[in-house]
C-alpha distance (Angstrom), angle and dihedral (degrees) to the residues before:
residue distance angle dihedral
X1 . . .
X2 4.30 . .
X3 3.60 82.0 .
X4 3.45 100.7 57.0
X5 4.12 89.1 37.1
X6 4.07 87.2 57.3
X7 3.73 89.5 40.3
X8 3.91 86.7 55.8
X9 3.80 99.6 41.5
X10 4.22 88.8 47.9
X11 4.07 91.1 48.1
X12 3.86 95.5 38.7
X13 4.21 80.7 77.2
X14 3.69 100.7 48.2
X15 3.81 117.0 103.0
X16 3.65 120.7 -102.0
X17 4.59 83.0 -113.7
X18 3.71 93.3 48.9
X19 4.17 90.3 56.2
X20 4.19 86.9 42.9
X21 3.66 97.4 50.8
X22 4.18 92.6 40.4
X23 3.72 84.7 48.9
X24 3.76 89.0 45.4
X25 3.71 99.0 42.8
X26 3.61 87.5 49.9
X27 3.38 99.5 52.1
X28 3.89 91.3 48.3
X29 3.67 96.9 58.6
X30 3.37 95.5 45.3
X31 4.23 81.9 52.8
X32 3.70 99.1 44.2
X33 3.85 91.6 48.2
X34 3.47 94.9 53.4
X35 3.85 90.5 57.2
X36 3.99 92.5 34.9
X37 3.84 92.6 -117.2
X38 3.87 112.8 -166.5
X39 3.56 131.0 -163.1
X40 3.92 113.6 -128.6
X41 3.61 111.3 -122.2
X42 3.28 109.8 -151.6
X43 4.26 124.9 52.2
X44 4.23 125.0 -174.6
X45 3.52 104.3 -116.4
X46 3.68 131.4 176.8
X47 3.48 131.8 -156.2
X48 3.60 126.0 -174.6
X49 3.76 114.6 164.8
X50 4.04 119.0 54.2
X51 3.61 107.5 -130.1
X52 3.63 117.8 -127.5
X53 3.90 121.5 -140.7
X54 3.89 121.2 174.3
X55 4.01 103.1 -143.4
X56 3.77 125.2 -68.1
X57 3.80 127.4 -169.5
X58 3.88 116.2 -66.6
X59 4.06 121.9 -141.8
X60 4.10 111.9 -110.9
X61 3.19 82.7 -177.5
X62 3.62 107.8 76.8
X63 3.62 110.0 55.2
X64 4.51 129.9 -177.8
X65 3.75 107.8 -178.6
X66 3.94 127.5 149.3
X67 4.02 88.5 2.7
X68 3.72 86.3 -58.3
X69 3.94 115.6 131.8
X70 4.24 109.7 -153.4
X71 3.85 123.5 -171.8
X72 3.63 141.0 120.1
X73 4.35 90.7 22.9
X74 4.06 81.7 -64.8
X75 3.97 125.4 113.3
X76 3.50 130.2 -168.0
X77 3.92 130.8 -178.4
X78 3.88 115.7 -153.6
X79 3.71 105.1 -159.1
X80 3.78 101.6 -172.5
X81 3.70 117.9 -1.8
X82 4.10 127.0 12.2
X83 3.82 111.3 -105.6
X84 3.82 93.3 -147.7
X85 3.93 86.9 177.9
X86 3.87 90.8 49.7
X87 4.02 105.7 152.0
X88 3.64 112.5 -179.9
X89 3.58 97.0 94.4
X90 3.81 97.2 50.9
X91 4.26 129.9 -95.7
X92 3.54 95.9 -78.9
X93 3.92 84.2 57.3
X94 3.71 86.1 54.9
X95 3.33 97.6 43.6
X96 4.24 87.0 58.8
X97 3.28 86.1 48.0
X98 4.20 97.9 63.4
X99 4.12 90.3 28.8
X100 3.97 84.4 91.3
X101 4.10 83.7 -141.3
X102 3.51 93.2 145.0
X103 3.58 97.9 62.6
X104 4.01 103.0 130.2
X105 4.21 99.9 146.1
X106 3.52 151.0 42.9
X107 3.95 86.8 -122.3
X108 3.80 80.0 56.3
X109 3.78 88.8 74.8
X110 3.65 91.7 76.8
X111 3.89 85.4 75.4
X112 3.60 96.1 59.3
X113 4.00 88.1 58.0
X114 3.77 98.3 48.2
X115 3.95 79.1 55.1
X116 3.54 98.5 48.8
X117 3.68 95.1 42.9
X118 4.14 82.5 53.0
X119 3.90 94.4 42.4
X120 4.15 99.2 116.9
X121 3.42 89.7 50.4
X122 3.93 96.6 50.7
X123 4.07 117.6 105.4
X124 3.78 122.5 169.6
X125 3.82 81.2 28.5
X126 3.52 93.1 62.1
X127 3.87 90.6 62.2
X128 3.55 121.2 117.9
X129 4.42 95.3 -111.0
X130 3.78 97.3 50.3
X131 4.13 86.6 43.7
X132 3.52 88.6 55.1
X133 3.65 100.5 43.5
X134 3.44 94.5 40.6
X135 3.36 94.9 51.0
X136 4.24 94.7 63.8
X137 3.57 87.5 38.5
X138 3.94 91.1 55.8
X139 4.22 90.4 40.9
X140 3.96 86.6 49.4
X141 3.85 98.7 55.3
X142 3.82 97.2 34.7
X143 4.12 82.5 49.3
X144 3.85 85.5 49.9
X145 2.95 104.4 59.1
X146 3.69 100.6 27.6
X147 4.33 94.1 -112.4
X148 3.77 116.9 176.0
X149 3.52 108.3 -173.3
X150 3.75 119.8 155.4
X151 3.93 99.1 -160.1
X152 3.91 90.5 52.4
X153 4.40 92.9 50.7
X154 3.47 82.6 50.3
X155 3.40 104.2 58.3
X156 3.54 90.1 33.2
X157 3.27 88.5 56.3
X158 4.16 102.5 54.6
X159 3.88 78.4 45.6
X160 3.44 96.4 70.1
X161 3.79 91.8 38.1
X162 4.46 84.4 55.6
X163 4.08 74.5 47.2
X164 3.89 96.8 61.3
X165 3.77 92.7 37.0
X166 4.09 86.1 58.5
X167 3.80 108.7 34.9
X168 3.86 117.3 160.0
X169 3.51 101.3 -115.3
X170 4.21 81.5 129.3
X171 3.91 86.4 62.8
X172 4.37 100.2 28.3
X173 3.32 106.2 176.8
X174 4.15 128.5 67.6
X175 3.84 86.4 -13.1
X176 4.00 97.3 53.9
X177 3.53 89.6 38.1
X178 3.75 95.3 61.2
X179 3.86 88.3 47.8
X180 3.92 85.2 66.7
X181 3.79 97.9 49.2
X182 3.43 93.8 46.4
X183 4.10 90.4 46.5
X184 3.75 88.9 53.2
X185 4.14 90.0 55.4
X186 3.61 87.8 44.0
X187 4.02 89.2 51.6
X188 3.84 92.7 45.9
X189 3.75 93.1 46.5
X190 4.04 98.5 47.7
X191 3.90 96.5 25.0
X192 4.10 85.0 -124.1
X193 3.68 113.4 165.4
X194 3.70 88.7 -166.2
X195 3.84 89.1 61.8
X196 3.88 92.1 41.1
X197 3.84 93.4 47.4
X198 4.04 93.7 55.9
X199 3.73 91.2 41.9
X200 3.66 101.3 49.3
X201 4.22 83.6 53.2
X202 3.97 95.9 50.9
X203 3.77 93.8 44.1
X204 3.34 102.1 46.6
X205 4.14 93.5 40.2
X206 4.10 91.6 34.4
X207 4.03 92.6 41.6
X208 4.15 92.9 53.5
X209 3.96 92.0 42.8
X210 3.66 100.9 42.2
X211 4.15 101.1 44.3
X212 3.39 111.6 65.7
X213 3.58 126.8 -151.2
X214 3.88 97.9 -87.7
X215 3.56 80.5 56.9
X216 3.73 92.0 -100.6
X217 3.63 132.9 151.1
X218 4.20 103.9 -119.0
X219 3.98 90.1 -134.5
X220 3.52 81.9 78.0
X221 4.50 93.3 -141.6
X222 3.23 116.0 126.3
X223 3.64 96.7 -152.7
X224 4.33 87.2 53.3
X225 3.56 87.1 49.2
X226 4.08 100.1 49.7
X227 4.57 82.8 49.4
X228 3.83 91.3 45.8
X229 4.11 82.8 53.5
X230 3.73 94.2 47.2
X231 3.62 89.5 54.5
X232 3.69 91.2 46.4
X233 3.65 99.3 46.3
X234 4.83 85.4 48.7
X235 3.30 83.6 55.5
X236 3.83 101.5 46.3
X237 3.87 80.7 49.3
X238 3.73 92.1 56.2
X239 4.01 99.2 52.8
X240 3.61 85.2 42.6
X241 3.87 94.9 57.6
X242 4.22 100.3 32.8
X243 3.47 121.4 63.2
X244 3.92 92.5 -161.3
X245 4.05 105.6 115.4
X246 4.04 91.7 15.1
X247 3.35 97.7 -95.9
X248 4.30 87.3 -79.7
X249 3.60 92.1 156.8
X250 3.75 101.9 49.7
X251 4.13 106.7 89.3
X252 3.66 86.5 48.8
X253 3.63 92.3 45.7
X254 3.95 89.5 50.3
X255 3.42 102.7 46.5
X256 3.90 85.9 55.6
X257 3.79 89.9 53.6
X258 3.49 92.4 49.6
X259 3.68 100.2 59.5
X260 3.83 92.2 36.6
X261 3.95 77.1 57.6
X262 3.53 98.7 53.2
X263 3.64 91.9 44.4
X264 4.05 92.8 54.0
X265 3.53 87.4 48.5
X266 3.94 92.9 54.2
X267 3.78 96.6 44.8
X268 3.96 94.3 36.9
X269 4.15 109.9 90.3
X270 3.66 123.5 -123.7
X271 3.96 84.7 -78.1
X272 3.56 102.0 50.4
X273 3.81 98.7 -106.8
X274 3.69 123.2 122.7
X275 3.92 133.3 -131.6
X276 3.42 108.2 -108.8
X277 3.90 106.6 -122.5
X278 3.30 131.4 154.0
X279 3.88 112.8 -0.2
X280 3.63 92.9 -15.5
X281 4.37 134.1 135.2
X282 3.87 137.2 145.7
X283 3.60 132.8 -91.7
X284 3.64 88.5 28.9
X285 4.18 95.0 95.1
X286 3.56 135.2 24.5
X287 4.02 108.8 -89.9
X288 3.71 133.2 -100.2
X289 3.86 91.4 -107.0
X290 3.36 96.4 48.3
X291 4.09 99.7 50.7
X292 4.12 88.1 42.8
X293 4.12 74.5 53.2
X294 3.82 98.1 43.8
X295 3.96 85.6 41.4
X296 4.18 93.6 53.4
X297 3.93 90.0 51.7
X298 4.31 90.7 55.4
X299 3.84 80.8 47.3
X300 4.11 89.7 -119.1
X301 3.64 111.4 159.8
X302 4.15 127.4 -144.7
X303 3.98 118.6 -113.1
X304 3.67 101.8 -149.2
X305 4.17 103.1 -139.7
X306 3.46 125.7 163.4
X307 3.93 126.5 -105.2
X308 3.99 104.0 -95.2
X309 3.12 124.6 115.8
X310 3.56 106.8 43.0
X311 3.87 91.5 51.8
X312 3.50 111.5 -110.7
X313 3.48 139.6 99.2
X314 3.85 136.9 -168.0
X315 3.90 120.3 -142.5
X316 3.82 112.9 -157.2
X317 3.75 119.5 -165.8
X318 3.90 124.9 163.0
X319 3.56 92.7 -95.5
X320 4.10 110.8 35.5
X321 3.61 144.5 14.9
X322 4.09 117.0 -134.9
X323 3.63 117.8 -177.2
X324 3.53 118.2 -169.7
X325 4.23 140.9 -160.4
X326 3.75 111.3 -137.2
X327 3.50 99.8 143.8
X328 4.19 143.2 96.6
X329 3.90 123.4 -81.2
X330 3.61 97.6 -84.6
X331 2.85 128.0 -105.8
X332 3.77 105.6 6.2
X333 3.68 102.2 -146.6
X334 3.77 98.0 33.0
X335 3.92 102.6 38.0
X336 3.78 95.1 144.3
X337 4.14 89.1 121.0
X338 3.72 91.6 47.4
X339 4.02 129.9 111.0
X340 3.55 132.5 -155.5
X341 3.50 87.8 -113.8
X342 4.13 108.0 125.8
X343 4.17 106.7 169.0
X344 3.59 88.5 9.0
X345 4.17 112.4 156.5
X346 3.50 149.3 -173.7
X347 4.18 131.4 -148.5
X348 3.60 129.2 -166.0
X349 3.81 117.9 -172.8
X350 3.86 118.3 -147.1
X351 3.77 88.3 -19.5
X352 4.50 92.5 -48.4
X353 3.76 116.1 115.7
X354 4.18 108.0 -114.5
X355 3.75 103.6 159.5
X356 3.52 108.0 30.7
X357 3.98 133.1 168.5
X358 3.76 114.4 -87.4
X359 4.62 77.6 -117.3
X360 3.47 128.9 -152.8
X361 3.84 138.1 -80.2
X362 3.93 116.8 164.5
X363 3.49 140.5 21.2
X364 3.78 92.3 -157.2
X365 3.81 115.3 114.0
X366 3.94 110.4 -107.6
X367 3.47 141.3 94.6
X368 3.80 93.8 -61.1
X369 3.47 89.4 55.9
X370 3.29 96.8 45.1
X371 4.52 95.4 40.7
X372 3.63 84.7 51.8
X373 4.37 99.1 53.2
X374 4.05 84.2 46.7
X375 3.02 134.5 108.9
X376 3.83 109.2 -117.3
X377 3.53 82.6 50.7
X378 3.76 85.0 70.0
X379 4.04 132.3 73.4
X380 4.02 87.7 -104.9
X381 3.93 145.0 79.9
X382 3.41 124.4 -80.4
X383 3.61 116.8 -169.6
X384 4.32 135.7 -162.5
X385 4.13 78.1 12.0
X386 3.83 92.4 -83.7
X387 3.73 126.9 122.9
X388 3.98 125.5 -104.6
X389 3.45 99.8 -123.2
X390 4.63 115.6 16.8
X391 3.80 109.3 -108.6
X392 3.76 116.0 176.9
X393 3.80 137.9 151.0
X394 3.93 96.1 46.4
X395 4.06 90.7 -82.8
X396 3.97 103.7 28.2
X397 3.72 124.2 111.9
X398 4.28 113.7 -173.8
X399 3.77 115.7 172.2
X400 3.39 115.5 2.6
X401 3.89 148.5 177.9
X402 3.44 124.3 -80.3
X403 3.95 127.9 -170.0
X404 3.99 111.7 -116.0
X405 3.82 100.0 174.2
X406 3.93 137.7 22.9
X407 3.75 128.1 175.0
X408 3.84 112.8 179.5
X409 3.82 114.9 -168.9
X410 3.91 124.8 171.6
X411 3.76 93.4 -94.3
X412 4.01 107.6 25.2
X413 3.57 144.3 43.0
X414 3.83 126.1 -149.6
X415 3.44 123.5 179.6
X416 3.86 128.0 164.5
X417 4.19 122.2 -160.3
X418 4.00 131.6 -174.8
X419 3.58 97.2 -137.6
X420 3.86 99.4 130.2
X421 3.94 93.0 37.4
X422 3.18 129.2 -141.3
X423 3.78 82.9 33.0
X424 3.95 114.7 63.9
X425 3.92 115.4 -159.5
X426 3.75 117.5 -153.6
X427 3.69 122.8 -163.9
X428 4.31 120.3 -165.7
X429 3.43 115.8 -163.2
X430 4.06 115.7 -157.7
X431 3.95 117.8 -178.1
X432 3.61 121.8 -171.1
X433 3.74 131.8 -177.1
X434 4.12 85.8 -97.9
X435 4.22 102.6 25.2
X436 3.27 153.0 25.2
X437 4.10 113.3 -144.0
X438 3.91 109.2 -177.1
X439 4.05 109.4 -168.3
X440 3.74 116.2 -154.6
X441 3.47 117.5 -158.3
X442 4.59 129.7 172.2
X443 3.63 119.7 -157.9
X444 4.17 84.5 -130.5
X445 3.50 139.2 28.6
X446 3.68 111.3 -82.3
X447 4.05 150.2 163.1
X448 3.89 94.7 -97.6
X449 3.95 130.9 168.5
X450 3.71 114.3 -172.5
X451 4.19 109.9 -154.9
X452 3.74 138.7 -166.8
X453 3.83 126.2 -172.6
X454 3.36 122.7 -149.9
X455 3.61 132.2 -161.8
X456 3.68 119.4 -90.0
X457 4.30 90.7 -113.1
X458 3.56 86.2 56.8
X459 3.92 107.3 104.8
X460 4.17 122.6 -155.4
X461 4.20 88.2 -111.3
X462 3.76 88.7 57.9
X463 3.82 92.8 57.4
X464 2.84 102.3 40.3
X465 3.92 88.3 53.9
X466 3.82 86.4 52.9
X467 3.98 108.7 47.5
X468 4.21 99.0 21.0
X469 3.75 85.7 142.7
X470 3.99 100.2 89.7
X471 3.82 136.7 30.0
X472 3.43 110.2 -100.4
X473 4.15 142.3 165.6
X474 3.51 122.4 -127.2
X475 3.80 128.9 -159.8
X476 3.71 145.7 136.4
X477 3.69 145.2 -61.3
X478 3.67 134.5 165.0
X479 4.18 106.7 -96.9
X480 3.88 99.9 -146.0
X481 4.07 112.2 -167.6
X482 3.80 102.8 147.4
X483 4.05 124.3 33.9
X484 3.78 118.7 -89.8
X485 3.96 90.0 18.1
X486 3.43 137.3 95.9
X487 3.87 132.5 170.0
X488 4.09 127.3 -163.4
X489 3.34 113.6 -99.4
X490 4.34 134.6 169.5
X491 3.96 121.2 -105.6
X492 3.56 125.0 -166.0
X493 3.75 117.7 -136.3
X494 3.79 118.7 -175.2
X495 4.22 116.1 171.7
X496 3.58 123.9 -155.9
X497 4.25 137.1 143.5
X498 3.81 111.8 -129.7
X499 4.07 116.7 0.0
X500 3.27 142.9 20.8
X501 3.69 142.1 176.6
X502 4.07 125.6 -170.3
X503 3.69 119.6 -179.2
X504 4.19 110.1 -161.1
X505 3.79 107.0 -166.1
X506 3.50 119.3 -137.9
């Protein structure tokens, strides 16, 4: 029966089109099994024009040298033939894998053969998401270095027909919105209405719902929100550099990127990195400095709007940097990138990280997974040991908190949520020139630990020099910046049932 209740309260969000098309999809498969229904493989295509495309930023992060394939902190050497369904690392390891990332050289070409010659036997590959980014990443090298190839457009092209046959309208969000950028490459490259027609509708639907009006991206992760730019800001260069379809799309296009600019900008710290909230880690996305530079070479300016909508806010003062998470579970019907993390924070002292989010290091569904969307993985209370918002299932999200009063002054924040129901937990935030003193205070008596993370070159001595106002415990937890690596790092635990005040001297 709690199943089925935290089944109900996780599908009571979903759209009315995500239920249809799971229904649908479902219902298909089960259909086209029956009758043993095969894709064709291969698709005459024709391309006439080259495009043109004036640099973008390449991945470092995805390396193949010396048969050795590198991404996500994971190697593996293939010393005869290419598993392109290898598991062992995980499916977002296989999904790297059949992105086509790492494509750096001409010789590099040979890879997209031994794929196509392996293409019915290819599963997670086969998805719509790695179709659709492999499908720029393919048009981008071949561009690059000027490769005409017929048996590659082909099957390029019957995978971008598979593509439209599986679009993510069961997922919406990120996922459906990478189906349209990689359907407008595919349009530009084989001049296919059909292609053009579908992209033009997600974009312009997809683009309007997903960026919000501070010009952030409503999954609320950084990291998603610096890739869903890069994609933007290719395909801004592509309209700009191929007269086929007039360039119709562009203004709209640009308008988007310039918000999603500002926004960047607002959330990035002095240095251009991010905080890592939400679903968020390095070397996953190009950085901040690097888009603002990618941005300045297509001549795409930066609107300057304040942090609003999207719930956080950055307060600058001469000597630190605290950003802070006062907003809703974003976004409600596609939460899968969300943490339990209501009032959560970060702090960086004369530009060096000191409280830090706990970060992010698999997508697989297990206790790591779930440790690292919880809440006492988070720079906020917990209370009666249960999370502030329900996330299950490696990307599920059932009840969850919502904000039910803000007051914003010049120097504090105070923002109260009804996560833990009946009892409400309100968190003020007051920065002066020299501290930061965060008062937490519950509308009953309850079983309460308030936690702060710090980063993992933060030593006990410089804590301790920093909040020596309050008794406190220290001890570890596993500091996870990058994907398949952690590093040991000290948490500060203090219990109490009502209030509580912290001072953290600057």
């Amino acid at each position: 029966m709690n199943k089925l209740i935290l089944l109900f309260n996780t599908i009571k969000y979903l759209k009315s089109k995500q239920i249809y098309f799971r229904l649908f999809y479902f219902l298909r498969n089960r259909y086209r099994k029956s009758v043993d229904f095969k894709y064709e493989f291969i698709k005459e295509s024709n391309v006439m024009t080259p495009l043109k495309l004036y640099g973008s930023i390449e991945n470092n992060y995805s390396i193949v040298k010396n048969k050795e394939f590198s991404f996500l902190n994971l190697s593996k050497i293939f010393e005869d033939n290419i598993d392109w369904n290898y598991s062992d690392y995980g499916k977002l390891w296989t999904y790297n894998l059949t992105y086509f990332e790492y494509l750096k050289n001409q010789e590099d070409i040979n890879l997209i053969y031994d794929f196509i010659n392996n293409l019915e036997n290819i599963k997670d590959g086969l998805e719509p998401f790695p179709i659709s980014l492999r499908g720029m990443n393919w048009i981008k090298f071949l561009t690059k270095f000027d490769i005409k190839e017929k048996k590659i457009d082909d099957s390029l092209y019957v995978q971008y027909y598979i593509l439209l046959d599986n679009l993510e309208y069961h997922l919406l969000g990120n996922h459906l919105l990478e189906n349209g950028f990689s359907l407008l490459f595919g349009a530009y490259y084989f001049q296919d209405k059909n292609f053009y027609e579908k992209a033009k509708e997600i974009l312009e639907t997809e683009l309007e719902e997903q960026i919000l009006d501070d010009g952030g991206h409503f999954e609320l992760s950084p990291m998603y929100h610096q890739l869903m730019l890069f994609r933007l800001l290719d395909c801004i260069n592509l309209v700009q550099n191929n007269k086929w379809k007039n360039y119709e799309l562009l203004e709209f296009l640009t308008f988007k990127a310039e918000i999603m600019l500002g926004w960047l900008e607002n959330i990035s710290y002095k240095n251009g990195d991010i905080p890592l909230l939400n679903d968020s880690a390095t070397k996953i996305a190009p950085t901040s400095n690097e888009l603002f530079e990618y941005a300045n070479i297509l001549k795409i300016n930066t609107k300057n709007i304040k942090l609003k909508d999207s719930g956080y806010r950055k307060i600058s003062k001469e000597n630190y940097e605290c950003i802070v998470d006062m907003g809703e579970v974003g976004a409600s019907y596609i939460p899968g990138h969300a943490h339990a993390d209501t009032f959560n924070f970060e702090l960086r002292i004369k530009d060096k990280p000191f409280i830090v989010d706990s970060g992010l290091s698999t997508y697989e569904t297990d206790d790591i997974r779930y440790y690292q969307r919880s809440t006492k993985a988070h720079n906020t209370v917990e209370i009666n040991n249960k999370n502030s918002s329900v996330v299950w299932g490696g990307f599920r999200v059932a009840d969850r908190a919502n904000i039910i009063e803000i007051e914003e002054k010049e120097d504090h924040i105070k923002v109260t949520h009804n996560g833990y129901k009946p009892v409400l937990h309100t968190r003020k935030w007051v920065f002066e020139d020299d501290k930061i003193i965060i008062k937490d205070s519950l509308s009953n008596n309850a079983n309460a630990i308030f936690r702060l993370h710090f980063h993992s070159d933060i030593a006990e001595e410089e804590i301790r020099s920093k909040i020596n106002n309050i008794n406190f415990n220290l001890n570890t937890y596993e500091y996870a910046e990058e994907f398949n690596k952690t590093q040991k790092a000290l948490v500060l635990e203090i219990e109490f049932n009502k209030d509580l005040e912290v001072e953290i001297n600057i």
